[in-house]
C-alpha positions in Angstrom: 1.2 14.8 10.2 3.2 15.1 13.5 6.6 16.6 13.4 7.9 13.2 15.4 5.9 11.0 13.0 7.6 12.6 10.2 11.0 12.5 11.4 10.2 8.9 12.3 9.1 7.8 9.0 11.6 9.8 7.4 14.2 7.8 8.9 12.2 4.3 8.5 12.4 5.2 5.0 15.8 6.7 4.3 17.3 3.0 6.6 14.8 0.8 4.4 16.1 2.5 1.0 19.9 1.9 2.4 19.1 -1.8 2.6 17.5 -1.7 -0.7 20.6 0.1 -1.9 23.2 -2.6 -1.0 24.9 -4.5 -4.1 22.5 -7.8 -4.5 19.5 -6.9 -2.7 16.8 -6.4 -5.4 14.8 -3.0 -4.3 13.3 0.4 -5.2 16.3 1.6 -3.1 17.2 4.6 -4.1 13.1 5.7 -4.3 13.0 4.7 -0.7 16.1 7.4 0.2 14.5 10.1 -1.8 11.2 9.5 -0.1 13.2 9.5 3.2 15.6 12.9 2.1 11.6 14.6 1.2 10.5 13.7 4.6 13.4 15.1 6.5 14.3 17.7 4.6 11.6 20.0 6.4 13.6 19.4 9.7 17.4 18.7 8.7 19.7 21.1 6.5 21.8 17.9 5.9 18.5 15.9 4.3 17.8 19.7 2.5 21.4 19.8 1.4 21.6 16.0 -0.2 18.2 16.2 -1.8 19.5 19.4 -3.6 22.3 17.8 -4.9 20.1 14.9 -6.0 17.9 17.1 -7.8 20.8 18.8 -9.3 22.6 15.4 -10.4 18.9 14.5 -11.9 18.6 18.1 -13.5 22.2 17.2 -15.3 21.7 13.8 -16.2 17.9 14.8 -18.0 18.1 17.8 -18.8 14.9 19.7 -20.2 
C-alpha cells in the first residue's frame, strides 16, 4: 500500500471513528480510531504515542 494511501485512509478512518464517537450516534467508533491510530502510527509519533497509551489503558483494564 502507498505511503499517501495510507496516510489517507488513516485519517478517513480516525474522522469517521470521531463521528461514530459523538454521544448519540450509534457506531463502532472507537474501532474506527484504533484502525485509524494503526494506520498512522507508521508515519506520526503522535498516532504512535496515543495508540501506546491505548494499548496500555487496554493492558490495565484486562489484564492477563
Amino acid at each position: 500500500m502507498s505511503k499517501h494511501l495510507r496516510i489517507f485512509l488513516g485519517f478517513a478512518a480516525l474522522l469517521v471513528g470521531i463521528v461514530l464517537a459523538l454521544p448519540l450516534v450509534p457506531g463502532p467508533g472507537i474501532a474506527f480510531i484504533l484502525l485509524g491510530l494503526v494506520l498512522l502510527s507508521d508515519h506520526f509519533t503522535w498516532a504512535k504515542r496515543l495508540l501506546d497509551w491505548a494499548k496500555r489503558k487496554w493492558q490495565s483494564v484486562h489484564p492477563k
